[in-house]
Wavefront OBJ file of the C-alpha trace (Angstrom):
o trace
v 26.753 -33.552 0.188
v 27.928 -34.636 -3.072
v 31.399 -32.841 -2.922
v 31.686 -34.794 0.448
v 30.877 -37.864 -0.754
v 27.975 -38.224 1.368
v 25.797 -39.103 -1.990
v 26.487 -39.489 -5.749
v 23.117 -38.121 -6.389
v 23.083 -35.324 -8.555
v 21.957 -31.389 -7.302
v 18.809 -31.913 -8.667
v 17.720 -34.947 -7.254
v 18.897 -33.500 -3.890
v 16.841 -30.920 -4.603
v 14.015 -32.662 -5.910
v 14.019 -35.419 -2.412
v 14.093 -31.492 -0.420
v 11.403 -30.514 -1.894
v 9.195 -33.336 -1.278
v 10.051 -33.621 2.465
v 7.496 -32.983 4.772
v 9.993 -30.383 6.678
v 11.351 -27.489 4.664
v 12.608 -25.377 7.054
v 14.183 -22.828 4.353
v 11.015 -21.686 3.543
v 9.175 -19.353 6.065
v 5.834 -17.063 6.665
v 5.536 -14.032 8.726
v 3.156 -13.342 11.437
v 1.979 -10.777 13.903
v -0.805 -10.810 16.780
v -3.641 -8.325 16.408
v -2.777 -5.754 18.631
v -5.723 -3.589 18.263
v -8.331 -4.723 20.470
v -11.338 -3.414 18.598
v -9.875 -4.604 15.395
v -13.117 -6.353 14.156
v -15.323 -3.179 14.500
v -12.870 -0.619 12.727
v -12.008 -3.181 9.544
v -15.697 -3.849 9.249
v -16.323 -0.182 9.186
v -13.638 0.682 6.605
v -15.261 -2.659 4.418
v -19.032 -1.244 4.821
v -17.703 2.487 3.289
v -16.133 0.014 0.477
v -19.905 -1.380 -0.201
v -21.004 2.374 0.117
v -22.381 1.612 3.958
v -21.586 3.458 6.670
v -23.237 3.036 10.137
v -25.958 0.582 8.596
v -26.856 3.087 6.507
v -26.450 3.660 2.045
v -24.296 6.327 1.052
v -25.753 9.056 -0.975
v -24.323 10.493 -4.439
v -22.368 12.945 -2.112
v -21.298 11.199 0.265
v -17.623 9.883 -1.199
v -14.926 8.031 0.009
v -10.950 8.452 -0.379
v -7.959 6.187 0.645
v -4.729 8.276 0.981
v -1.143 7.164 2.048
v 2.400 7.993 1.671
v 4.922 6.042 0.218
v 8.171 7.056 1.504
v 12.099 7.056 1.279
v 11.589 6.616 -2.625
v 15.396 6.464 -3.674
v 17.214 7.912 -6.985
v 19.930 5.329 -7.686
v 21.916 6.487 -10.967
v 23.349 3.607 -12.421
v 27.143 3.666 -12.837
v 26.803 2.703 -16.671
v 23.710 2.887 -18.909
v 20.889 0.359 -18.695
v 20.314 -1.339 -21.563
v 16.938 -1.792 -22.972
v 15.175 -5.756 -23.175
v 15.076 -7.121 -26.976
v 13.845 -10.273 -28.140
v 14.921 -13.179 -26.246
v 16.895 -10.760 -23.939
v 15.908 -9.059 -20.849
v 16.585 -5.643 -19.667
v 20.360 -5.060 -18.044
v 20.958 -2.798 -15.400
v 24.118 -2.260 -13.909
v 24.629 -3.217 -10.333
v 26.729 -0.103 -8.886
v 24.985 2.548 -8.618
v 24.890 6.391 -6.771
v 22.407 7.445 -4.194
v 20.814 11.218 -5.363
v 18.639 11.219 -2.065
v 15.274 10.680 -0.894
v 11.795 12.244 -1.001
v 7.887 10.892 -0.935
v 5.059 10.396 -2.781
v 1.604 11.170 -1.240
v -1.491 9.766 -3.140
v -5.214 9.938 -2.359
v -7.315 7.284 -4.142
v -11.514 7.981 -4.839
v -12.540 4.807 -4.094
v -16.168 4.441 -6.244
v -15.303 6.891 -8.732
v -11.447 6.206 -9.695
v -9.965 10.068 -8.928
v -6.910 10.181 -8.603
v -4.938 12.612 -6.624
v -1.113 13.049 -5.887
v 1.610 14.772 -5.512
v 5.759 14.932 -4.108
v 7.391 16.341 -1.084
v 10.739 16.388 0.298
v 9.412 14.099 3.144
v 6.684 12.962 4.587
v 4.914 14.910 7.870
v 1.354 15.968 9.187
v 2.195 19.354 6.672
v 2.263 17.744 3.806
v -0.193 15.205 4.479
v -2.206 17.897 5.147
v -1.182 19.862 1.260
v -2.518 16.492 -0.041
v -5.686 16.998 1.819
v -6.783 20.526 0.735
v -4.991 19.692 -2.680
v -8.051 16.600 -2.692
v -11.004 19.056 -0.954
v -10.464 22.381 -2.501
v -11.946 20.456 -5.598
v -15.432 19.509 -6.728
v -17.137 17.096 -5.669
v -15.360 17.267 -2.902
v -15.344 20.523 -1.415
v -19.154 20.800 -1.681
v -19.715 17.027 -0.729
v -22.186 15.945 2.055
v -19.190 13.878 3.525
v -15.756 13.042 2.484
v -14.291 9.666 4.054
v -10.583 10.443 4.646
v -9.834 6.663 5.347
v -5.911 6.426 6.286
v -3.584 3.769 8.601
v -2.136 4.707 11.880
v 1.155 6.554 10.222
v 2.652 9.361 12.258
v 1.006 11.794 9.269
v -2.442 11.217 10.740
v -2.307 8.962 13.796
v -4.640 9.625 16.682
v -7.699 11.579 18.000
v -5.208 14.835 17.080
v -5.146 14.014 13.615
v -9.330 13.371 14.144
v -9.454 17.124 15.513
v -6.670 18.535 13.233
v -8.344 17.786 9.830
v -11.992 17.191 10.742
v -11.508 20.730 12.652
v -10.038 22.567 9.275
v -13.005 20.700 6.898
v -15.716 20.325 8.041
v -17.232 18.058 6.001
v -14.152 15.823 6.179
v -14.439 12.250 8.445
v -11.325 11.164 9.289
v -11.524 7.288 9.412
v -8.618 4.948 11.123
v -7.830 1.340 9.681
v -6.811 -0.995 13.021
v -3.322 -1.330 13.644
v -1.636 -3.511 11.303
v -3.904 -3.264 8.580
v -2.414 -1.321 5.540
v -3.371 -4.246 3.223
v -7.286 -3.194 3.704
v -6.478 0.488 2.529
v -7.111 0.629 -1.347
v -4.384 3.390 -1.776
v -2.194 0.202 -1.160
v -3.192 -1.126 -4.838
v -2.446 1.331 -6.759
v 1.419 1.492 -4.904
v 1.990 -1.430 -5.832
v 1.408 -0.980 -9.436
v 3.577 2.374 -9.336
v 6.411 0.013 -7.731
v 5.999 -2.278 -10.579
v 5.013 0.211 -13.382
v 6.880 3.157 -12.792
v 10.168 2.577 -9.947
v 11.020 -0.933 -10.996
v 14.151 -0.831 -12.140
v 15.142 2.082 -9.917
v 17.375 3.983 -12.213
v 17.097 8.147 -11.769
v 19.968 10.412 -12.121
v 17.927 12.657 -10.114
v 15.366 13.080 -7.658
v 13.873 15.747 -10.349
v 13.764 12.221 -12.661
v 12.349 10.144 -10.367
v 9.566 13.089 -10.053
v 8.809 13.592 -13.463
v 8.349 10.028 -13.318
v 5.727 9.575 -10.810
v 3.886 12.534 -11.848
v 3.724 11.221 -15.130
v 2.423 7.655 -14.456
v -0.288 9.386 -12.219
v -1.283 11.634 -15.371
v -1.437 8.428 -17.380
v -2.744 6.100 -15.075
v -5.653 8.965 -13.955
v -6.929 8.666 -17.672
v -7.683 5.061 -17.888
v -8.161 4.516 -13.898
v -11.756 2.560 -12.872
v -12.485 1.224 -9.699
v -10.670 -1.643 -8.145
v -12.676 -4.965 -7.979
v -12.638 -5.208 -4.281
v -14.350 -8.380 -3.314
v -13.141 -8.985 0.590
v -16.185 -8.395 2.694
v -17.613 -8.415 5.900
v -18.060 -12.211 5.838
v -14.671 -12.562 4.353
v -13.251 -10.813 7.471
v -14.790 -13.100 9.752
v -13.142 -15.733 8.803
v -9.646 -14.525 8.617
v -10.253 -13.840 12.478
v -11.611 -17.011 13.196
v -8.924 -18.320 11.719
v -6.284 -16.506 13.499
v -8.380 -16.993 16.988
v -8.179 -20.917 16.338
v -4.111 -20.562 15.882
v -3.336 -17.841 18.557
v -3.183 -19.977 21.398
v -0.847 -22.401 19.389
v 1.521 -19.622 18.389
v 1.620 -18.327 21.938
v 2.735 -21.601 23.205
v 5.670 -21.796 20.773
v 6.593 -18.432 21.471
l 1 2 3 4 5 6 7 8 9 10 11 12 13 14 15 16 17 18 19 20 21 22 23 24 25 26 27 28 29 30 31 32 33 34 35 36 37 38 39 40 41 42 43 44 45 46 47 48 49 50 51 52 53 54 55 56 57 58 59 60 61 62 63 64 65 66 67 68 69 70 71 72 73 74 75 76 77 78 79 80 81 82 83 84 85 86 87 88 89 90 91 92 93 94 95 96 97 98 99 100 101 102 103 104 105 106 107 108 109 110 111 112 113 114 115 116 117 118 119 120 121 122 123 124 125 126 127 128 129 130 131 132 133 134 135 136 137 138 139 140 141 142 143 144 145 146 147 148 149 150 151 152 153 154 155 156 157 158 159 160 161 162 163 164 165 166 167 168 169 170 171 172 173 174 175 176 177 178 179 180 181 182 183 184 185 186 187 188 189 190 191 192 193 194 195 196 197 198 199 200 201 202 203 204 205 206 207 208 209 210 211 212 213 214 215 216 217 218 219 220 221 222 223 224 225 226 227 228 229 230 231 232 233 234 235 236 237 238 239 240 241 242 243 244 245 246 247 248 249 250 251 252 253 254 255 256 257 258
């Protein structure tokens, strides 16, 4: 506008009338209808084993709960030149360029009320080693001689489906496989503690090797295992109800503009 002569006004006054306009259609939010049908009754499920509940009933000492995930396609990009470290008043410089040194995952199970950590790497992720993860987790005590062991997971290709159900619950059986609804990774605890490996451990990504990027994980795990407590989780029941009463009040609305 200005170099056009449309307005002398400077960039940040244009910016400054943009940002006070009622429109700003640069800026956008994402959205998806619930597809699972008995969404309600499965979150509510997986937010009652969070409050130690399960079918309106306390937990006892050995009955425990795990979240478990796998966080995939983790990259080793070797930077073409060195990083350089942050100093005072400078941040950290990493070099743009960089070469791929290929792929693998990292599969974590998450104890829920008592903070145990579990991990470990594979070359990819799969229903076998989804499945290392699990007797990696219930070959050990508490859990091998616990009551119950809540295996809550999302609907991944790992551990989708009534076959998953039969699979694991068939191979341990004091294992209960529990299902999040479609679509709802963000109520799976597991999800936390990703996110701080992003941030703590990956970000930037600079590995010369996939053996780097291992050592790497496995030793953020090691550290974060010794000072781990429970996460503060404080979206319940009643919380959930109103998220879906929201969305029900918008639905038809998005529907119509769709």
């Amino acid at each position: 506008m200005i170099e056009r002569g449309v307005t002398d006004a400077s960039a940040s006054t244009i910016w400054r009338w943009l940002c006070e306009d009622a429109l700003k259609p640069w800026q956008q939010r994402s959205w998806i209808f619930m597809r699972d049908p008995d969404f309600r009754r499965k979150a509510a499920r997986v937010l009652d084993l969070y409050a130690r509940r399960f079918n309106g009933k306390r937990l006892r000492p050995n009955e425990l709960v795990i979240c478990a995930d796998e966080k995939s396609q983790l990259q080793a990009l070797a930077r073409r030149h060195a990083t350089v470290p942050c100093a005072p008043g400078r941040p950290t410089s990493v070099e743009f360029e960089y070469r791929r040194g290929g792929t693998l995952a990292y599969l974590a199970a998450w104890d829920v009320h008592h903070a145990n950590l579990f991990g470990r790497v594979e070359e990819k992720t799969g229903i076998e080693p989804f499945g290392r993860l699990v007797e990696q987790v219930m070959t050990q005590e508490p859990y091998a001689s616990a009551k119950t062991v809540y295996w809550i997971v999302d609907n991944g290709s790992s551990h989708a489906g009534k076959t998953s159900i039969e699979r694991l619950e068939g191979k341990w059986k004091n294992l209960r496989l529990i299902h999040l609804p479609i679509h709802a990774s963000w109520l799976n605890q597991i999800e936390i503690y990703f996110s701080i490996v992003q941030r703590k451990a990956l970000t930037p990504n600079d590995f010369n090797s996939l053996d780097a990027l291992t050592e790497r994980l496995m030793a953020f795990q090691d550290r974060y295992a010794q000072m781990a407590q429970p996460f503060d989780w404080t979206f319940t029941r009643a919380d959930l109800d109103r998220v879906l009463a929201r969305v029900a009040e918008r639905e038809p609305q998005l529907r119509l503009a769709a």
